[in-house]
C-alpha positions, 0 to 999 in steps of 0.5 A, spaced: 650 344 877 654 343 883 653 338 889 651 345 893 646 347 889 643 340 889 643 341 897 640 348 897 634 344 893 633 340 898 634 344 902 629 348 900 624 343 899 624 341 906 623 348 908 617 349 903 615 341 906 616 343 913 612 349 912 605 347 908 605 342 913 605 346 918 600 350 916 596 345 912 597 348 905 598 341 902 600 344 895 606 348 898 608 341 902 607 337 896 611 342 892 617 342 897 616 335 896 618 335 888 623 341 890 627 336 896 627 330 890 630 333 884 635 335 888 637 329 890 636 327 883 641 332 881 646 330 886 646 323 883 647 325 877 653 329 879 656 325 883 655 319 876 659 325 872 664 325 877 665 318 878 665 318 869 670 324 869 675 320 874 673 314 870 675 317 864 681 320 867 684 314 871 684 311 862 687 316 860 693 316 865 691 323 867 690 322 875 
């Protein structure tokens, strides 16, 4: 997974939050809401792999 595809999940979970809200469908909203925090669980995750990765790198003598 890359850091915009994490972005289009919250992304797209806001616009899911957005729109429930507006329309007062509270499980499109709540669904918005659990898209929106996966994405940004995503993008931590891949922002601790690249750190591991340049961790690694800098080790090993590679950057």
């Amino acid at each position: 997974m890359t850091n915009e595809e994490s972005k289009f999940d919250q992304l797209k979970g806001n616009v899911k939050e957005t729109a429930g809200n507006a329309v007062g469908d509270k499980a499109l909203e709540n669904e918005g809401k659990q898209d929106k925090a996966a994405g940004k669980v995503k993008e931590a995750v891949e922002n601790v792999k690249e750190k591991a990765t340049d961790a690694i790198d800098k080790l090993k003598g590679d950057k």
